[in-house]
C-alpha positions in Angstrom: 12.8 63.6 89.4 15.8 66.2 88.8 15.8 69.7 89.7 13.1 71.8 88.0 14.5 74.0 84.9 12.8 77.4 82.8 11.6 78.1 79.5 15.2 78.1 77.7 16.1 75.1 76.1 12.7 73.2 76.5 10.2 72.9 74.2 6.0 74.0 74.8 4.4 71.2 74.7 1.5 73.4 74.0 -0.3 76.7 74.8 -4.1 78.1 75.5 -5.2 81.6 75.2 -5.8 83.5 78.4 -5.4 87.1 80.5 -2.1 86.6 81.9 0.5 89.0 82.5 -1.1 92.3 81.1 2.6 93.9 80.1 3.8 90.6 78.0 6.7 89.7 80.5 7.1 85.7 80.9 6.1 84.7 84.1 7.6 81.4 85.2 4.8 78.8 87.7 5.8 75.9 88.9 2.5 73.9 89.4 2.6 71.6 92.6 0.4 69.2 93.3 0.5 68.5 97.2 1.7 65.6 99.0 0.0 62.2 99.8 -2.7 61.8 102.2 -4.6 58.9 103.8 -7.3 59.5 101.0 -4.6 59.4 98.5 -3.2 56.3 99.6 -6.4 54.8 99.8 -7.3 55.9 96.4 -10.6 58.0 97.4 -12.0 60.9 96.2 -10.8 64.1 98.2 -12.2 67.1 96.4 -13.5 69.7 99.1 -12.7 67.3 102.1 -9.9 69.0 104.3 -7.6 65.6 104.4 -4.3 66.2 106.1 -0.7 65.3 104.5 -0.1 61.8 105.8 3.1 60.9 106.6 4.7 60.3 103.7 3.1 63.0 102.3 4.8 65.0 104.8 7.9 63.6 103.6 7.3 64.6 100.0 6.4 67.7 100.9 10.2 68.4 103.0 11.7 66.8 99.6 9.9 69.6 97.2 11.2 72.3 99.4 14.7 70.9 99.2 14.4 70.5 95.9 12.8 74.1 94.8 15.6 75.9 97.4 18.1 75.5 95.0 16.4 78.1 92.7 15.2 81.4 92.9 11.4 82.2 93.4 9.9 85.7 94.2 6.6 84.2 95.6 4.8 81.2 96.8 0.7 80.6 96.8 -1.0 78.0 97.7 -4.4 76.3 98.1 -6.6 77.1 101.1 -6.9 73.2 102.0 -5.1 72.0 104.6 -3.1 69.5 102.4 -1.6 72.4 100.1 -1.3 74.9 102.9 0.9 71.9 105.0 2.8 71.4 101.7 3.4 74.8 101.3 4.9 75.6 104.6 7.3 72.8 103.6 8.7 74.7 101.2 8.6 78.0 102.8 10.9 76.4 105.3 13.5 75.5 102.4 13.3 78.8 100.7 12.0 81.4 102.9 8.8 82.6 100.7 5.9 83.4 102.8 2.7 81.3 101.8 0.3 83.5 100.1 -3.5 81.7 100.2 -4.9 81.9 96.7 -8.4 80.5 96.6 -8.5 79.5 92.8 -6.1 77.0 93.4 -8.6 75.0 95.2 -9.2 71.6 94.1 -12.2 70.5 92.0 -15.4 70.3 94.1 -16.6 66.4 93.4 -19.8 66.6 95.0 -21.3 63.4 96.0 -18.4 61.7 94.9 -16.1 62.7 97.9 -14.9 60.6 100.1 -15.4 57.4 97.6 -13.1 55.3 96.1 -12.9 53.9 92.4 -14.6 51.0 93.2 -17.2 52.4 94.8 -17.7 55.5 92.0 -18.8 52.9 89.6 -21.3 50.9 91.8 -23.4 54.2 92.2 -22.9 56.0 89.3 -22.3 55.5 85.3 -20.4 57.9 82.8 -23.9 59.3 82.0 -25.0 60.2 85.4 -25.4 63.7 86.5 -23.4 63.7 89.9 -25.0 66.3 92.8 -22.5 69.0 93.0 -20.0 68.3 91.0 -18.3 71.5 89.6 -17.7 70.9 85.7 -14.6 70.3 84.1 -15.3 73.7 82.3 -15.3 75.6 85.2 -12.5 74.0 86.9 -10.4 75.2 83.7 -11.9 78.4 83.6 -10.8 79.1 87.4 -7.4 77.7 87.5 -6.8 80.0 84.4 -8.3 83.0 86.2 -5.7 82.1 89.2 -2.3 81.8 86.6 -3.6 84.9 85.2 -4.5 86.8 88.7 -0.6 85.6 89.8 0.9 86.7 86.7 -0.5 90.2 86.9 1.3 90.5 90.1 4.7 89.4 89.4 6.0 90.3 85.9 9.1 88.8 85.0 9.5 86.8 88.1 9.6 82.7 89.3 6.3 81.6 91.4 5.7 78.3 92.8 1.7 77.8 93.2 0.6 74.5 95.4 -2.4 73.1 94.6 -4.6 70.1 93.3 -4.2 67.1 91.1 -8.1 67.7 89.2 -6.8 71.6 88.6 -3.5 70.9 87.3 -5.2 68.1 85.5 -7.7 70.8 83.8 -4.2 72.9 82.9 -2.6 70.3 81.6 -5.2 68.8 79.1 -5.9 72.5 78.2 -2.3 73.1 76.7 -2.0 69.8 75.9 -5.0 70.0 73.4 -4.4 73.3 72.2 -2.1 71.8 69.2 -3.9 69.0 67.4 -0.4 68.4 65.8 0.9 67.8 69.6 1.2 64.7 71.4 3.0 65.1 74.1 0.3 64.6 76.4 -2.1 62.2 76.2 -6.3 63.1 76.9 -6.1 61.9 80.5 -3.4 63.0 82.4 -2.4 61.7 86.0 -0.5 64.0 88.1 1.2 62.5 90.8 1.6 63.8 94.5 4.8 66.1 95.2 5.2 66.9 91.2 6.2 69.8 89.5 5.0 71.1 86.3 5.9 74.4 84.3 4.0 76.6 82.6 4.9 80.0 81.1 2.5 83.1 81.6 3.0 86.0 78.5 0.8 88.4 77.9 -2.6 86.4 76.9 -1.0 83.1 76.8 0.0 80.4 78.7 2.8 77.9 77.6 3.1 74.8 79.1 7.2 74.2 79.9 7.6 70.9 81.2 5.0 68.3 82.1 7.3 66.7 84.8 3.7 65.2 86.8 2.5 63.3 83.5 3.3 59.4 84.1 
């Protein structure tokens, strides 16, 4: 992918309504989803599970902080799981931001479906089966919101970076991308790919999404 740009000259491909920056100046995040692990690879379920970069995720994590070092940021968070925090200190190498832990970016707790792969999802469950401990899809949107907006409120005006998981950004990503029923630039599902960078906008109570650069 090419370098990652700002709100000028790109369209919103759509917006939600939220508690963002309280003083109504943009705040720039650049969503990352973390590199590839093992689990990735292997197409099963991480959720909670503390899985390590692999490594080519390792890899794609060195790439993201070459490639986000030729901008400026004024702050980095990241997920508390080991696979955002190693992806984070990636880019802290490149652009000398210090790693701030947020815990809202955590990924989506999948319950009883950790540590299982597609294959196996469908042998033991169906679409209408309640799954032990799996946090909703409601809830996953309402706490990756309350983490943009808890960011935003600390940096007005400025560029963050926020590592974190592919079933959060997901949740971000069909929220704006439903907000507009006249808008479709992004389909229902939505799969975000390791090491990608998406762009949302943070003004005042809303939340713009810039550029989906993980939808593929």
């Amino acid at each position: 992918m090419g370098g990652v740009g700002g709100p000028s000259g790109r369209g919103a491909a759509g917006s939600a309504t939220g508690t963002a920056a309280g003083d109504g100046a943009a705040v720039l995040i650049a969503l990352v989803r973390h590199g590839e692990t093992a689990w990735t690879e292997a197409g099963r379920v991480q959720g909670h599970n503390d899985v390590p970069l692999s490594p080519a995720g390792l890899s794609q994590a060195e790439a993201l902080g070459c490639r986000l070092a030729g901008q400026k940021w004024d702050a980095l968070y990241t997920s508390p799981l080991t696979r955002a925090r190693q992806t984070a200190a990636a880019i802290a190498a490149q652009t000398g931001l210090e790693p701030v832990v947020e815990d809202g970016l955590i990924e989506r707790d999948m319950g009883a479906l950790s540590g299982l792969t597609a294959d196996e999802v469908r042998a033991r469950f169906t679409p209408e089966s309640r799954i032990p401990g799996l946090e909703s899809r409601a809830d996953v949107e309402r706490r990756a919101f309350a983490a943009l907006a808890a960011i935003a409120r600390r940096h007005p005006g400025g560029r963050v970076v926020a590592v974190s998981h592919g079933a959060l950004i997901n949740a971000v990503l069909r929220a704006l991308g439903s907000a507009s029923a006249t808008d479709a630039a992004l389909p229902t599902q939505v799969r975000v790919a390791t090491g990608s960078v998406n762009l949302v906008e943070c003004r005042g109570d809303a939340v713009t999404l810039v550029a989906a650069a993980g939808a593929c």
